[in-house]
C-alpha positions in Angstrom: 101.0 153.7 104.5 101.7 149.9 105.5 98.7 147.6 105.0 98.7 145.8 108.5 98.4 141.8 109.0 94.9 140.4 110.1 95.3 138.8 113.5 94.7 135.6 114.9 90.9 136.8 115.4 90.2 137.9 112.4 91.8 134.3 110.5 88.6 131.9 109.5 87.8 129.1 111.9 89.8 126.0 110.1 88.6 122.1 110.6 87.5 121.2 114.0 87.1 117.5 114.7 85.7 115.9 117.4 87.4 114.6 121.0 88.5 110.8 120.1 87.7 110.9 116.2 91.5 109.2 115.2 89.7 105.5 117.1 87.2 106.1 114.0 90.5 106.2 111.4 92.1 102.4 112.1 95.1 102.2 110.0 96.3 98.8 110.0 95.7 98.6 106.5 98.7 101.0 105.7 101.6 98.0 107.0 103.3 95.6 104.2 104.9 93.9 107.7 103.3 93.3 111.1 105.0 92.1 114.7 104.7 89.3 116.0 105.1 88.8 119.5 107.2 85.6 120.9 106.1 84.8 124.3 108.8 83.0 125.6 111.7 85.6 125.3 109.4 88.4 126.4 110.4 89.8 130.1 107.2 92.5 130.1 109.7 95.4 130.4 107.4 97.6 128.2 109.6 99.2 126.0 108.1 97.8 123.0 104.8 99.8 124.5 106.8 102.9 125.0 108.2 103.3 121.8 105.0 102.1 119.5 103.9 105.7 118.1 100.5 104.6 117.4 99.8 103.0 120.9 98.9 99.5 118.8 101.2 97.8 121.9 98.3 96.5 124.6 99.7 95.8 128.2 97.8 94.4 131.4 99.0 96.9 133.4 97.1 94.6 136.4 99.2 91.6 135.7 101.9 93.4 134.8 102.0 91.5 130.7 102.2 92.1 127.5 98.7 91.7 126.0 98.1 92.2 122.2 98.7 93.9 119.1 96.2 96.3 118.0 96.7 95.3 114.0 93.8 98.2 113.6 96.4 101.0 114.1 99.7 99.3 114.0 101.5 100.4 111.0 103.9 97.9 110.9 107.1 101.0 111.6 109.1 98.0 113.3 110.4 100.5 116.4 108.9 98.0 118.9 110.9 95.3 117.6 113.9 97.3 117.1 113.9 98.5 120.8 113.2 94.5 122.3 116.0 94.0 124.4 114.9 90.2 124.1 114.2 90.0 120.9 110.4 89.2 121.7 109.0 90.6 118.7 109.9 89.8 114.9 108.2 91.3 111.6 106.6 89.3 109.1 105.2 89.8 105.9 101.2 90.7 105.9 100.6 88.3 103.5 101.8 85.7 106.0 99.5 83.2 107.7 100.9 83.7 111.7 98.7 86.1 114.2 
């Protein structure tokens, strides 16, 4: 006779966080490199804010602008200033002085 598989129902209930917890888990600290956003070449198309996995990237969606960095979450992957058309945003070294 064939031992049958427990179900779905019968598996124990695994970790259940909260709604919203990952605001409470800022991981800026992880980055050796942050970006650095350069006005003056930026044309607000957004793609920088598209691409950032960990929605660091702040827009005025009002005024249509680039805003900010979130440093709390931004892990300093570099995808937002790979994808500048404009080359609006550079990395720089943590340890370096420029916000």
């Amino acid at each position: 006779m064939e031992d049958k598989k427990a179900g779905w129902k019968e598996l124990p209930e695994g970790d259940v966080l909260e709604g919203a917890s990952s605001l409470k888990f800022k991981t800026g600290n992880w980055r050796n490199k942050r970006p650095v956003h350069i006005p003056e070449r930026c044309i607000n198309c957004f793609i920088c804010w598209i691409s950032c996995p960990d929605s660091a990237v702040k827009v005025n969606s009002e005024a249509g602008k680039f805003e900010r960095f979130d440093y709390d979450y931004c892990k300093g992957c570099g995808i937002c200033a790979y994808e500048c058309p404009k080359e609006a945003i550079k990395m720089v070294d943590e340890q370096e002085g420029e916000k």
